[in-house]
C-alpha positions as CSV (number, residue, x, y, z in Angstrom):
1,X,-1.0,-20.2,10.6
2,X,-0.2,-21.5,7.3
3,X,1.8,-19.7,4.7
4,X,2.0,-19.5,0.8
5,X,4.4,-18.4,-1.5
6,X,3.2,-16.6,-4.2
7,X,5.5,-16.6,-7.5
8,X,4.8,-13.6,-10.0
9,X,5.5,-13.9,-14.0
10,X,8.7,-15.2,-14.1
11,X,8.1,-15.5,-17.8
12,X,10.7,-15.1,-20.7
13,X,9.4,-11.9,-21.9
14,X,9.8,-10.6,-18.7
15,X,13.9,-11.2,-18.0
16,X,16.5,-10.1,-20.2
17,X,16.4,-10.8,-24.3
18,X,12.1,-11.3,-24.1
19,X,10.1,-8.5,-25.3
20,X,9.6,-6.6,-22.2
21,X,12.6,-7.1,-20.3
22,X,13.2,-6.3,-16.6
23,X,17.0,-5.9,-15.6
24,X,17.5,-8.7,-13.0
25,X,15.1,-10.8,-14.3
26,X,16.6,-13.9,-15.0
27,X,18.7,-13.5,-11.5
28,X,15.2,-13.3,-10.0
29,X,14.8,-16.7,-11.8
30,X,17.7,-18.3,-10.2
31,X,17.3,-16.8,-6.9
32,X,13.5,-17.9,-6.6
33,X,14.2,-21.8,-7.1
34,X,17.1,-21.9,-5.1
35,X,15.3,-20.2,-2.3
36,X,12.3,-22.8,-3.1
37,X,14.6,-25.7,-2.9
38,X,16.0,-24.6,0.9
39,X,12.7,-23.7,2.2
40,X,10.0,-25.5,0.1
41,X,8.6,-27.1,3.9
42,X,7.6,-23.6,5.2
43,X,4.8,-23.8,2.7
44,X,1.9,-25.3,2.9
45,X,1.4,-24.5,-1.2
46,X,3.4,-22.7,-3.6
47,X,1.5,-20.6,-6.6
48,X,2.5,-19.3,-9.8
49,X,1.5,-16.6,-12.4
50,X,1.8,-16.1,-15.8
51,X,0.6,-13.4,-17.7
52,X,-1.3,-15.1,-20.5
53,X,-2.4,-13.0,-23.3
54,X,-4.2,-13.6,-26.8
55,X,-2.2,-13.2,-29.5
56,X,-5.2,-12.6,-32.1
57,X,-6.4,-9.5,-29.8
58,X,-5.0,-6.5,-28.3
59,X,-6.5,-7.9,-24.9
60,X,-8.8,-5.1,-24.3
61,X,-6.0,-2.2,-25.1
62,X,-3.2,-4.0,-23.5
63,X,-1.2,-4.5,-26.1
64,X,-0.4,-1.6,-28.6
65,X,1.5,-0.5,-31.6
66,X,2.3,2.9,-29.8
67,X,2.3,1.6,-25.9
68,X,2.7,4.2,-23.0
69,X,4.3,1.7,-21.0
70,X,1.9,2.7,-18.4
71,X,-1.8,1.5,-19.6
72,X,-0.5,-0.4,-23.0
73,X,2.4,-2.6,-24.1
74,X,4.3,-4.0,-26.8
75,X,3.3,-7.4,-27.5
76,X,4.4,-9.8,-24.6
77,X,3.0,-13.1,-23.3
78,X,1.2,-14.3,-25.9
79,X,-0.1,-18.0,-24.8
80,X,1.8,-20.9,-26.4
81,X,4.7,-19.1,-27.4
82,X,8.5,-19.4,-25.8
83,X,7.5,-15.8,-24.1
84,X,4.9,-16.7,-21.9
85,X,6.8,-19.9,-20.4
86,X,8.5,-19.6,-17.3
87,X,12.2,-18.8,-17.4
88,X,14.2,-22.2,-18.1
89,X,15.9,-21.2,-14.2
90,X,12.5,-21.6,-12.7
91,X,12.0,-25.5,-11.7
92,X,8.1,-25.6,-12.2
93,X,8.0,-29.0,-10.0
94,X,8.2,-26.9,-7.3
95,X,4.9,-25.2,-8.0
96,X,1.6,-26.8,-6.8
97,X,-0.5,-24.4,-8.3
98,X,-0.2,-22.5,-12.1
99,X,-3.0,-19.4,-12.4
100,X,-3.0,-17.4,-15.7
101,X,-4.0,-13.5,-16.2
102,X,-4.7,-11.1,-18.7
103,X,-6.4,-13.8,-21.1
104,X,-8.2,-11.0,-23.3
105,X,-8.4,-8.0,-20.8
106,X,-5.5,-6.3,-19.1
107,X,-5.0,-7.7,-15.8
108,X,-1.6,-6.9,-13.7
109,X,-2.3,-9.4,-10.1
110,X,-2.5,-12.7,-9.1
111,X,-5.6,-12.4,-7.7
112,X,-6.9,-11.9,-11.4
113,X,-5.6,-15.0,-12.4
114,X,-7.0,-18.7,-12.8
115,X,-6.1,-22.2,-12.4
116,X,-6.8,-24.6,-15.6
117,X,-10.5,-25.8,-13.8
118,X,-11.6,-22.1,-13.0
119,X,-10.4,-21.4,-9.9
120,X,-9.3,-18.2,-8.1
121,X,-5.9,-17.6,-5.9
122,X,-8.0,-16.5,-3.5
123,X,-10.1,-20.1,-3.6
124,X,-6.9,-21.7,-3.7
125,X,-5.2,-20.2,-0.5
126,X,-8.8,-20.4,1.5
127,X,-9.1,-23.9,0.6
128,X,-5.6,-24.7,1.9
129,X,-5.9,-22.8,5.1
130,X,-3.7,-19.8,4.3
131,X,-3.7,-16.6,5.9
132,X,-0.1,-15.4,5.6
133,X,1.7,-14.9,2.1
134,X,5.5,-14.4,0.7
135,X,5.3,-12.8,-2.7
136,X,8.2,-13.0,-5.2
137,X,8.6,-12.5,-9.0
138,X,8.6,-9.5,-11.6
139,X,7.8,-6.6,-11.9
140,X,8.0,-4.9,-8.8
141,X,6.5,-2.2,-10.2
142,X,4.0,-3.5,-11.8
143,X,2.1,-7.1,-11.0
144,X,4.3,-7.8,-8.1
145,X,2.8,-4.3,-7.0
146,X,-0.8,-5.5,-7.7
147,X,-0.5,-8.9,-6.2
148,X,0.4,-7.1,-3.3
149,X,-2.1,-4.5,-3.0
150,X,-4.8,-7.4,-3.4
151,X,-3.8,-9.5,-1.2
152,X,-3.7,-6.8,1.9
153,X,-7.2,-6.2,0.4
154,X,-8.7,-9.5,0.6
155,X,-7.0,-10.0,4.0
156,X,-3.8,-11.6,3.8
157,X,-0.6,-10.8,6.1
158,X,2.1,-10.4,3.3
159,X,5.6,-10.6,3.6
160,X,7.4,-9.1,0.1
161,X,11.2,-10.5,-0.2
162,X,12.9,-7.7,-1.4
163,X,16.0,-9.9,-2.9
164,X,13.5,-12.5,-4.8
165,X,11.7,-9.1,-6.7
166,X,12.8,-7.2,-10.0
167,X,11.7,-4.0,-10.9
168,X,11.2,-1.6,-14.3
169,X,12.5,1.1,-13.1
170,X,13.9,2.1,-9.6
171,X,12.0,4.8,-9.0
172,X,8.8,3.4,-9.6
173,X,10.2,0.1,-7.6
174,X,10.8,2.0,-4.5
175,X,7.3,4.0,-5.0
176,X,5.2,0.8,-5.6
177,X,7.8,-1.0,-2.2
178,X,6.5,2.3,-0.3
179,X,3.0,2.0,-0.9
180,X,3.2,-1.9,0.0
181,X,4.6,-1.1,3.6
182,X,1.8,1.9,3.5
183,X,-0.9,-1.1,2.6
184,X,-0.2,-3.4,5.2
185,X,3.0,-5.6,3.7
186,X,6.6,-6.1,5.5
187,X,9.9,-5.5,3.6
188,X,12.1,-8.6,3.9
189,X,15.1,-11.2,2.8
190,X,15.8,-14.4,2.2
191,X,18.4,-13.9,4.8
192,X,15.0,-13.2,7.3
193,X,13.4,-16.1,6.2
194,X,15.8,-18.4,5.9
195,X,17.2,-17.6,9.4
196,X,13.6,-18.0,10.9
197,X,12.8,-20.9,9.8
């Protein structure tokens, strides 16, 4: 069966020194190319988020002057600027595919996201034959979390590697790592992967 590898926003504002910072973040950087350069052939296509908000807009309540940190944000993300880029450690020829999210609405998974001609992750992983995904990125808590939860629902075996994911807060981490493995996803490592390939 083929397999994907799913990147989630890896994006400036989301490692240490952007606007919503997630401790670990930029080591998440490092560690995901590294781990892409080793074991790129297990793949049969690599995809990539970024959350991609309108600056103009607070993107349907997203963004907010008093967030919660739960339902609203500070500003983060805004398209074109340095904060919605990739982190520099990220080596972006290694992704086939580049979707964007939470373009004018708050949107959290990769599943909500879309390629540059319109296209879904969903179409994308159909149309290349996927049925089993590895999901990495930030926030564990949060989109990684989301991604996740989608995936199981649209049918996809998931693998989430624990050592390739950055959360908010470790609480919340563990919670949203628990109700993964309660949806349907397996806990692993690089160390797994790498080992079983």
């Amino acid at each position: 069966m083929a397999r994907a590898l799913v990147v989630i926003d890896v994006q400036n504002d989301f490692t240490e020194g952007g606007a919503l910072p997630v401790t670990g973040g930029a080591r998440v950087a490092e560690a995901v190319t590294a781990y892409l350069r080793r074991a790129s052939d297990a793949y049969e296509v690599v995809l990539a988020s970024r959350d991609w908000h309108e600056g103009e807009t607070d993107n349907g309540g997203h963004f907010s002057a008093t967030p919660d940190l739960v339902d609203s944000w500070p500003v983060h993300c805004v398209r074109g600027t340095a904060g919605a880029e990739y982190h520099p450690a990220v080596d972006t020829s290694l992704i086939d595919v580049h979707l964007t999210k939470g373009t004018g609405s708050p949107s959290y998974s990769a599943f909500q996201g879309v390629t540059d001609d319109g296209g879904t992750a969903a179409d994308v992983l159909r149309r290349h034959g996927v049925e089993q995904l590895d999901v990495v990125g930030l926030a564990t808590d949060h989109c990684v979390r989301a991604s996740v939860l989608d995936a199981r629902a649209a049918g996809f075996e998931v693998r989430v590697v624990t050592d390739l994911v950055a959360g908010v807060a470790p609480g919340p981490s563990e919670a949203a790592l628990a109700e993964m493995t309660a949806a349907g996803a397996t806990l692993v490592t690089t160390a797994d992967l790498v080992g079983a390939e």
